[in-house]
C-alpha positions as CSV (number, residue, x, y, z in Angstrom):
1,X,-131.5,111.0,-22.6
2,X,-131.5,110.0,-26.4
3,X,-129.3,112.5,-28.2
4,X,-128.8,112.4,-31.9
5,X,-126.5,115.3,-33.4
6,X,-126.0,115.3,-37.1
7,X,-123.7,117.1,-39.1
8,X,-121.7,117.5,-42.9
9,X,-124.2,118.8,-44.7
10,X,-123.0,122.1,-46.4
11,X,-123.6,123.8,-50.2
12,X,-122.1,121.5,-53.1
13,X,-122.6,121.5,-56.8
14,X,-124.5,119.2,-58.9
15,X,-122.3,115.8,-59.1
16,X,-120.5,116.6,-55.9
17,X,-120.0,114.7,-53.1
18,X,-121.1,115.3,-48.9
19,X,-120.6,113.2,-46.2
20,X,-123.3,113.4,-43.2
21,X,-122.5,112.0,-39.8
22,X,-124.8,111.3,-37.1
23,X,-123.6,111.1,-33.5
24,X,-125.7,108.9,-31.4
25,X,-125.6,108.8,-27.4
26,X,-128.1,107.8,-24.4
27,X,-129.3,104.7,-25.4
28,X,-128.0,100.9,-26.4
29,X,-127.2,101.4,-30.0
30,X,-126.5,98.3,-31.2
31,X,-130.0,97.8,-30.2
32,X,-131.6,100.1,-33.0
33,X,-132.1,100.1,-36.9
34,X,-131.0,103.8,-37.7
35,X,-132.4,105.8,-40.4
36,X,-131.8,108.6,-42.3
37,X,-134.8,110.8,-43.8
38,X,-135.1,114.4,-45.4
39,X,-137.5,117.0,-45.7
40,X,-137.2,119.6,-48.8
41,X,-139.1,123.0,-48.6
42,X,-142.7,122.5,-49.1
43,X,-142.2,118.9,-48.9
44,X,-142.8,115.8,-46.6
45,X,-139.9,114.2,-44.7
46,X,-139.1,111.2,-46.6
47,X,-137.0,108.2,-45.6
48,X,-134.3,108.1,-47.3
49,X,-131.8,105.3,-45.7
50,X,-131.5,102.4,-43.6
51,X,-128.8,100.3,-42.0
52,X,-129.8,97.5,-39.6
53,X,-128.8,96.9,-36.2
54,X,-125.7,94.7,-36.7
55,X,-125.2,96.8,-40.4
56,X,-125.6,94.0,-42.2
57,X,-128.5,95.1,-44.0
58,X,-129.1,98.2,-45.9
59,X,-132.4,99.2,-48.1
60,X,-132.6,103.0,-49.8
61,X,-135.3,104.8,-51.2
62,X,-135.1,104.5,-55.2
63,X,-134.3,107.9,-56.0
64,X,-130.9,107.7,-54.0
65,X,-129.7,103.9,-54.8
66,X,-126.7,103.6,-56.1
67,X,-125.6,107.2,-55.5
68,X,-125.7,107.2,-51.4
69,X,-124.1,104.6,-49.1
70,X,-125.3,104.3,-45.5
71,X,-123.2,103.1,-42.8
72,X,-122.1,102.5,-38.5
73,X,-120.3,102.0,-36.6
74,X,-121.2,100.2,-33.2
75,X,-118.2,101.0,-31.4
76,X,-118.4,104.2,-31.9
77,X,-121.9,105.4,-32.0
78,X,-122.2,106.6,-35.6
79,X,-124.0,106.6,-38.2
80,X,-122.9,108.1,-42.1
81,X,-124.4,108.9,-44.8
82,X,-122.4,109.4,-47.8
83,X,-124.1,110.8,-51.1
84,X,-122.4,111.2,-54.3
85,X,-123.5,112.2,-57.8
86,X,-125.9,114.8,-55.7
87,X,-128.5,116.4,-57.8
88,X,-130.2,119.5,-57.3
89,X,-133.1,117.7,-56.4
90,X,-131.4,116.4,-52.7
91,X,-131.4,119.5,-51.6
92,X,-133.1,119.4,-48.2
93,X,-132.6,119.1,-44.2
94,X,-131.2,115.8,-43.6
95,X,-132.4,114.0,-39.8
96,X,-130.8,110.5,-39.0
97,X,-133.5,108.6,-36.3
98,X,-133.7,105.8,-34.3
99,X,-136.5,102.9,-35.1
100,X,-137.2,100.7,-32.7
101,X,-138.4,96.9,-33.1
102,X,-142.0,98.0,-33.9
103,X,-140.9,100.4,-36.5
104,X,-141.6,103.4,-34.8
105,X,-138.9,106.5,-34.2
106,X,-137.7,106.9,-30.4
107,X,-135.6,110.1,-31.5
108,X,-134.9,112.2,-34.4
109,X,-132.0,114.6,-34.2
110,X,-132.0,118.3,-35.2
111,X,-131.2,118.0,-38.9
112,X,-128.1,119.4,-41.4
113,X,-128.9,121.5,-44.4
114,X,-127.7,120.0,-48.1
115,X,-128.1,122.2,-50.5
116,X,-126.8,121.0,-54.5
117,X,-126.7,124.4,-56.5
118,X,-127.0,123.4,-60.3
């Protein structure tokens, strides 16, 4: 079956650096646009990254461009997230999912905790 297991996320000060790693298996993954989302306390999950199937193409939601860099790798069945300058305001339980051709998520996996102390 579809298995996505994240992990990296951790405590880190304001301006400090994580790098989240998302472990895909049980399915064709060069097939699939992988995302990553978040959901804060209180909040709505909200996307957050995406990297297309062959990672050629990469879109970001405004309030992370330029401070977090999605990437794969197809041989291996990964997926990264790596987020610099982090600001107290990225604290939240990070997911990566898989979004298939009609833009809707087969999977999500279980989720790491960021937290940015200030």
């Amino acid at each position: 079956q579809v298995q996505l297991v994240e992990s990296g996320g951790g405590l880190v000060q304001a301006g400090g650096s994580l790098r989240l790693s998302c472990a895909a298996s049980g399915f064709t993954f060069t097939s699939y646009t992988m995302d990553w989302f978040r959901q804060a306390p209180g909040k709505e999950r909200e996307f957050v990254a995406r990297i297309l199937r062959s990672g050629g193409g990469t879109y970001y939601a405004d309030s992370v461009k330029g401070r977090f860099t999605i990437s794969r790798d197809n041989a291996k069945n990964m997926v990264w997230l790596q987020m610099n300058s982090l600001k107290p305001e990225d604290t939240a339980v990070y997911y990566c999912a898989v979004r298939n051709p009609e833009g809707k998520y087969d999977a999500w996996g279980q989720g790491t905790q960021v937290t940015v102390s200030s």
